[in-house]
C-alpha positions in Angstrom: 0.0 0.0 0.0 1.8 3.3 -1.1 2.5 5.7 1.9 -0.1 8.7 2.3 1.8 12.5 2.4 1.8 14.5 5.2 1.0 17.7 4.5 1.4 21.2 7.3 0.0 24.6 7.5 1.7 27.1 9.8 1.7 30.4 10.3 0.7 33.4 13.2 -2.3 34.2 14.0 -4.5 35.6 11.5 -2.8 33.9 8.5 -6.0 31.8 7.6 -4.1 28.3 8.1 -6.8 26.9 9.5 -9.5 27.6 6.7 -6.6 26.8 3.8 -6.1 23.2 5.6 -10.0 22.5 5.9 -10.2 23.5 2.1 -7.3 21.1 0.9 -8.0 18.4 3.2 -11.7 18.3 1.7 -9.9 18.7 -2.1 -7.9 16.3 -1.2 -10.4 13.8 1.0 -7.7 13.7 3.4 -7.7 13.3 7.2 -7.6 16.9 8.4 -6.3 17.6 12.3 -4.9 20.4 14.3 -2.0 21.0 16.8 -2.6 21.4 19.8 -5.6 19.2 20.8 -5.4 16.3 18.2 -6.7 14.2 20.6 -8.3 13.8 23.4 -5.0 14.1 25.8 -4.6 16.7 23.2 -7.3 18.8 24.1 -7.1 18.5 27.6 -3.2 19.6 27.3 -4.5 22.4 24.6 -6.6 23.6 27.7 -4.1 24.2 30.0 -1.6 25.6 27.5 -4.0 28.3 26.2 -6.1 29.3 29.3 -4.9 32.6 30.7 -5.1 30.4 33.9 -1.8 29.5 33.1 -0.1 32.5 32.5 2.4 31.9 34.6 3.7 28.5 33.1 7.0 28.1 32.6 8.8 28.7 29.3 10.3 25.3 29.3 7.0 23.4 30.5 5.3 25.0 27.8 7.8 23.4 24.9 7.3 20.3 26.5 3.1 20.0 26.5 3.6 21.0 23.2 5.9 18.1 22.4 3.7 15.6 24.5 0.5 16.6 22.8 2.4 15.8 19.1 3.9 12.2 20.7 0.3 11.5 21.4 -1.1 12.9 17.6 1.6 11.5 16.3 0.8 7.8 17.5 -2.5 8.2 17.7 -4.1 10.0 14.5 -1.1 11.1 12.2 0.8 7.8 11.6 -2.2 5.2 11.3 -3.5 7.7 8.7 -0.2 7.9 6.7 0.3 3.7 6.8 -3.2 3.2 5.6 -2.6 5.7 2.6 -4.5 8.4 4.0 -3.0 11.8 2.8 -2.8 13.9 6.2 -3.4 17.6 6.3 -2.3 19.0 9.6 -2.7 23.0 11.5 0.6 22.9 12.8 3.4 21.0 13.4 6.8 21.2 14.4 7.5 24.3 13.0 4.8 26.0 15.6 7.1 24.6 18.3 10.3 26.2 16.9 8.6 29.6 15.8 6.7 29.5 19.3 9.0 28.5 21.6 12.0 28.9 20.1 12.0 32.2 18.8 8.9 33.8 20.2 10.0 32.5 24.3 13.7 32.9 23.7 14.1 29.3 24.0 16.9 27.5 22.3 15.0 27.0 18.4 17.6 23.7 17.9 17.0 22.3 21.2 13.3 22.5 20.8 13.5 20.8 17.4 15.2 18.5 18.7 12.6 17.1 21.4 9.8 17.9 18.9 11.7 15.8 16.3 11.8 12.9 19.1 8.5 13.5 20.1 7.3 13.1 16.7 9.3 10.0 16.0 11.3 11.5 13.6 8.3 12.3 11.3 8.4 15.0 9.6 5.9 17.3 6.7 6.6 16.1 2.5 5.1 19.6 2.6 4.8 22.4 4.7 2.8 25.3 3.5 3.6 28.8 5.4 1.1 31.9 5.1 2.3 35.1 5.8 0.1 38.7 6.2 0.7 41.7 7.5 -0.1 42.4 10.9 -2.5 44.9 10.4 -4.6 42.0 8.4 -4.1 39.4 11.4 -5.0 42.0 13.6 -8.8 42.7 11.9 -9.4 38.7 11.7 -8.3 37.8 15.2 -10.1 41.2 16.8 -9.5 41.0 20.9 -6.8 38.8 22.1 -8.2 35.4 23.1 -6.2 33.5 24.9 -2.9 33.0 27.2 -0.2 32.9 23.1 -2.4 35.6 21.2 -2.2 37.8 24.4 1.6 37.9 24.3 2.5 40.9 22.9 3.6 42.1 19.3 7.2 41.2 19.9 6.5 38.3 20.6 4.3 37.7 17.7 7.0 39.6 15.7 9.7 36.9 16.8 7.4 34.0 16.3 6.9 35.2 12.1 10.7 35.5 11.7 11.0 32.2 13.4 8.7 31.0 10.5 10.7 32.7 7.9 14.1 31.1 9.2 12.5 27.4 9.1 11.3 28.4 5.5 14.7 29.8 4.0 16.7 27.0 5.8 13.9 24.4 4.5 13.5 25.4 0.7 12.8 21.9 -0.6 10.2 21.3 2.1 8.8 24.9 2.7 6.8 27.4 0.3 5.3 30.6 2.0 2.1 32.2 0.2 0.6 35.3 1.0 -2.3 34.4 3.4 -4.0 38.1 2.5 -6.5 37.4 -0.6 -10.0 35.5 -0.1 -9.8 32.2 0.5 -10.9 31.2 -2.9 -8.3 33.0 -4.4 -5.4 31.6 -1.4 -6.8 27.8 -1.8 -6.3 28.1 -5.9 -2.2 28.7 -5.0 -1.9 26.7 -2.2 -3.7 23.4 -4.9 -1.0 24.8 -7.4 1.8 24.2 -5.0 0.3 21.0 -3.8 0.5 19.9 -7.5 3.7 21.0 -8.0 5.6 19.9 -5.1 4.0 15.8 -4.4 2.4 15.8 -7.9 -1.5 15.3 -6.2 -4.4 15.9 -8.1 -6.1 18.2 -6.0 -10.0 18.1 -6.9 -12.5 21.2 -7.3 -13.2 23.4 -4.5 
């Protein structure tokens, strides 16, 4: 049985990842999931990550929910779906982790590839798909602040999208970044053309 392809979105908040993976995952009539809170451990750890209730988690234990939610997706949903010859289109992955943690909490970006990398089992996107737009956009879409990571500050938020950009230049056979700004119609035509282009899939009518 031939191998499904894993395919990511990332990007900040705003970018419109989340509607661009429910579009290609339906083109595609692949299995569509979401870092973090694939699963049910998942959304219990997305909980405590998120909730302002938390603010004052550590850095450090912060990188490492994140990596124990993607063991968990990893085994549980990403995987099986890939070995059955599933395609796999995922909101977030590793690179979340690096831009995140890495860059946006000062956190050592290597070292926190590194566990996510081991975490994951060493499985990594055929394809990962950054959008980019500019802040004022993400601002309008994501309105208020709305929880613990979007309250963090533009800094932060402005470390987090260079984090993204690094992975991207360092990654050029695995990454492509699309401007996330246009209607979706018009963002979900480019991101079937790179689709095409990159694992040769057929990506069906919208």
């Amino acid at each position: 049985m031939t191998r499904g392809r894993f395919i990511v979105f990332e990007g900040g908040e705003g970018t419109g990842k989340s509607t661009q993976a429910a579009l290609l995952a339906q083109r595609l009539g692949a299995t569509l999931t979401h870092e973090p809170g694939g699963t049910e451990l998942g959304a219990h750890l997305r909980e405590v990550l998120l909730s302002e209730r938390t603010r004052r988690l550590d850095d450090r234990a912060e990188a490492l929910l994140m990596a124990a939610d993607r063991a968990q997706h990893v085994a549980e949903v990403i995987e099986p779906a890939l070995r059955s010859g599933r395609h796999v289109v995922c909101d977030r992955y590793i690179g979340s982790s690096v831009a995140y943690q890495g860059y946006g909490r000062l956190l050592d970006p290597d070292m926190v590839r590194a566990i996510s990398g081991w975490a994951a089992g060493g499985l990594w996107p055929d394809l990962t798909i950054l959008l980019t737009v500019p802040e004022e956009v993400a601002r309008a879409r994501i309105g208020p602040a709305r929880d613990r990571i979007e309250a963090a500050g533009d800094d932060f938020h402005r470390r987090v999208l260079d984090g993204f950009l690094e992975q991207a230049a360092e990654e050029p056979d695995t990454w492509v970044v699309l401007d996330g700004s246009g209607t979706p119609e018009e963002v979900a035509e480019e991101v079937a053309d790179v689709v095409a282009d990159a694992l040769g899939l057929e990506v069906g009518g919208a």
